[in-house]
Every structure is written in C-alpha cells, then in structure tokens.
C-alpha positions, 0 to 999 in steps of 0.5 A: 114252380116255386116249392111249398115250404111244407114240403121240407118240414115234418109232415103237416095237416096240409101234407096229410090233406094232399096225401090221397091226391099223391097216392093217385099220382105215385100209382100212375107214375109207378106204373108208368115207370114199369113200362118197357122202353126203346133201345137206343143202339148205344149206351144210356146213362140217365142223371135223375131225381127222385123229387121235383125240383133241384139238387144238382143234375145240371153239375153231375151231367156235365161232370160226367160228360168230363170224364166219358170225354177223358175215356175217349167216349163222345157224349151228347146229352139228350134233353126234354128242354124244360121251358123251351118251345121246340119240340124237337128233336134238335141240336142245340145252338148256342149262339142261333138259340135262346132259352125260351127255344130249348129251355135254359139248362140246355143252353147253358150245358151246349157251350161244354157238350153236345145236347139235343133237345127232344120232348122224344127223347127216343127221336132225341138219342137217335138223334145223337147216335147219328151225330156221332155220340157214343154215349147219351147223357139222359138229363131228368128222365128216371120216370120215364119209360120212354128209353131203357136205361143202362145206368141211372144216376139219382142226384139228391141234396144231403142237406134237404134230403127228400123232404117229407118223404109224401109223393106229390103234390102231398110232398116233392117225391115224383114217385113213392120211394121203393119202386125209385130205388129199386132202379136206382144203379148209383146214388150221388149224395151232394154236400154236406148234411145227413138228410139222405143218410137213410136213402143211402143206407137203402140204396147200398143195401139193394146193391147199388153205388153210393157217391158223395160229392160236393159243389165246386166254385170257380175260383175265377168267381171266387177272386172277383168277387173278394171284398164285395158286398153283394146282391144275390139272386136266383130262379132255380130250384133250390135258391138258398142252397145257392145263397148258402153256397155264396156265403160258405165261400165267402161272399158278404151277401148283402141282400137275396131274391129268390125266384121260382124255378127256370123264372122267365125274368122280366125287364122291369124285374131286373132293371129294379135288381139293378137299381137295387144294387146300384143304390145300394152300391151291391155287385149283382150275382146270379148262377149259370143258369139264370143267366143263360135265360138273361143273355139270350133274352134279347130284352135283357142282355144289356144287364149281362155286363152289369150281373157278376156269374157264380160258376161252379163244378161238381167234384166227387170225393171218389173220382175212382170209384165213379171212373170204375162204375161208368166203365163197368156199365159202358161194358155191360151196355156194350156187350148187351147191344152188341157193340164193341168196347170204345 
C-alpha cells in the first residue's frame, strides 16, 4: 500500500475524521497483543514496528543475524512472507523460489541467512529449531501474540518518527503507543533527525535499551555509480528515504518513481524505467529489495542487467552495547527454557 501523506503531517480534519475507526482497531489490536503465546523451545528475538510500513527491519535482522553468527549461535529467520502465496511453513530457496512464492524481503534476506517462511509462525520456529537454529530471528511480529518473545527489537526511522502519532487508518501506529512500548526491550533509532526523540525518551525511561544506528552503503555501489547521473526507483516502504539516501551519498539523482510497498512491477512499467533512462542517458538504480522481485520474475529478469543495486548494511553507533543486550537476553532465554549457554 502506498502510505497517505496525512499520515506524516500534524494531525488534520482527515486524521480526526479516522480517529474513532483507530480507536476500534488499536483496541483489538492491544488486546490481541495481550494474549499468551507458544514457547519455541529456543531463543526468540522478534525485529519490529510500531507502524505500517518501513524503517529498516530488513537492515536490522540481517545485522543481527551477523552478530549472533560471530557469538557461534546459528540463526534463521522466520517470516510471514509478505506478498508471497505459500503458506508454509517453508525454507526458503533462493534459486527454486521467487518473490511472488515467499514474498521478496525473504528472498532477499535467504541468500545471507536461513528464513523460513510461515503465515504460522509457531510451524515456522519449529521449523527452524529442527533444522538447526539456535536462534529465531522473528521478522515483523510485535503484535502478534502467536510466539512469546525473549527480546523485541522496534525499528523506527529518526527522521519520520511515528508520524501523527493516531493508530490506523487515523495515522500509521498499528497499535495505540503505551501498551507497543511497554513491550518494547530495545528501541533501534535509525538516521539522523530528532523525530523519535520523544519515544526514545519513554523507551529508556521504562528501562529499556535505546540504540542509534545508521544505514550503511556499499562502497562497491558507491564506486560505480560515481560520475553518473541517475534514474532512481522504489516500491518499498519509505521510497524517499532511499532517494535521500542516494543523494546523501553522493549520487546525481536525476529522475525518482516511486512506487507502493512490495509493488509487483510490470513489464510494460519497467520496460518504460528503461526507455526512460536510456533516452535520457540515466543509469537505472533500485534497492535490494526491489530487485529480488525483478530477477526472480521470469518476465523481467532480462532488465536485472541493465538496472544498477544500491545495496546497504546497517552499522550501530554502539556495537558493544548491542553485543551485550543480544548476550544477556540469549542468557536469560536459556535459563527460562532450560537450555544451556551456546
């Protein structure tokens, strides 16, 4: 879905209009997160949102996914599979599955970690633990009570913050704010900026971890694409951030489209970006994840060679203090179940 500019502005007659269709939703959606889950018999960290949309999730779980490998932990991440039709649960095959299969975030994240995509994500980390996993990654899934959680993580962008601050459709909070941090272990604040400033303020005030971090480019993407001017395109969640994120690196961005989240891109749509850019003598750019839909889409993959990948990693400001909250909770979930330190 593409995001209503309303959403980021100060509240409006709109929001105010939506507000009571909110209250209904963020009361179902409190209590559902109230509910008692299974126990996955091993570790669960769960990386999440307080709002729809994006702010750096996919980073974040392959970041961790880095650091419980160099702890000697094997991790997998379980996934809904956003935009994929199998249910699951099922590990993903990066060369046998495609996008519109597992969803692409899944796709993409396979080809650096185990992920398992289930729309039960209790069949998924049990599908994990008997494959090997010593830990579960648990991509979205705050407010779903369907596994218990030893360690959630919410991602929020400090330049877009939580927007109007109203639960959806009213604004983008999936949830009204006080019972989201209340199970808040660590917040993960992500760029620069000072709108998550206030939530972060409550987060540590609970007790809990606060972590900046920022978004790392290749420099492999950063090289080649020095001296050209470019044609940028996205169907993510937050599409200006990336088009922000090209320019702050650098990149002459000549022309944007931007497009709604996890966009199934069709042949005629890129065959136009193409032509596009070729008239106007523009290098076609796009992020990771928007071209794991195009190569595994059998229509488009002839455009894969002519379409430039921003690829980027996530850097926290405090690799310590993270380290440290990832071996205390692995600890603490261990002892709870049973098991012994890794």
């Amino acid at each position: 879905m593409r995001e209503p500019a309303f959403w980021y502005r100060p509240p409006s007659w709109m929001s105010r209009l939506l507000t009571p269709f909110g209250a209904i939703y963020g009361a179902i959606t409190a209590q559902r997160m109230a509910r008692t889950g299974a126990h996955a018999e091993l570790p669960v960290f769960c990386i999440g949102n307080y709002h729809v949309g994006g702010a750096g999730k996919t980073p974040t779980t392959l970041a961790l996914a880095k650091l419980l490998r160099d702890l000697g932990e094997q991790p997998s991440v379980v996934s809904r599979g956003y935009g994929g039709a199998l249910s699951g649960p099922v590990r993903v095959d990066g060369a046998g599955h495609t996008a519109a299969d597992v969803g692409d975030e899944p796709l993409m994240m396979a080809a650096q970690v185990p992920v398992i995509v289930s729309r039960d994500r209790a069949a998924g980390a049990a599908l994990a633990r008997a494959q090997g996993a010593t830990v579960v990654l648990l991509d979205d899934g705050f407010q779903n009570p369907a596994l218990v959680k030893d360690a959630s993580l919410i991602v929020i962008d400090a330049s877009r913050g939580i927007g109007n601050g109203c639960v959806f459709p009213a604004g983008p909070l999936r949830a009204p704010l006080p019972p989201q941090i209340a199970r808040t272990d660590a917040l993960i604040v992500i760029g620069a900026g000072d709108a998550a400033d206030g939530i972060a303020t409550d987060v540590a005030r609970q007790g809990a971890s606060v972590l900046r971090a920022r978004v790392v480019p290749d420099q492999t993407s950063i090289e080649k694409l020095r001296g050209q001017r470019v044609l940028a395109f996205a169907g993510i969640g937050d599409p200006a951030r990336f088009f922000a994120t090209l320019r702050a690196n650098g990149v002459d961005v000549i022309e944007e489209k931007a497009f709604p989240d996890h966009h199934p891109f069709t042949p005629d749509e890129v065959a136009r970006l193409a032509l596009t850019a070729a008239a106007k003598s523009l290098v076609l750019i796009t992020t990771e994840k928007d071209m794991a839909r195009i190569r595994s889409d059998v229509r488009l993959r002839q455009y894969a060679d002519r379409i430039a990948v921003f690829a980027v990693t996530l850097a926290f400001d405090d690799d310590t203090m993270l380290k440290n909250f990832v071996i205390a909770r692995l600890t603490k979930a261990r002892a709870k179940i049973g098991l012994k330190p890794s």
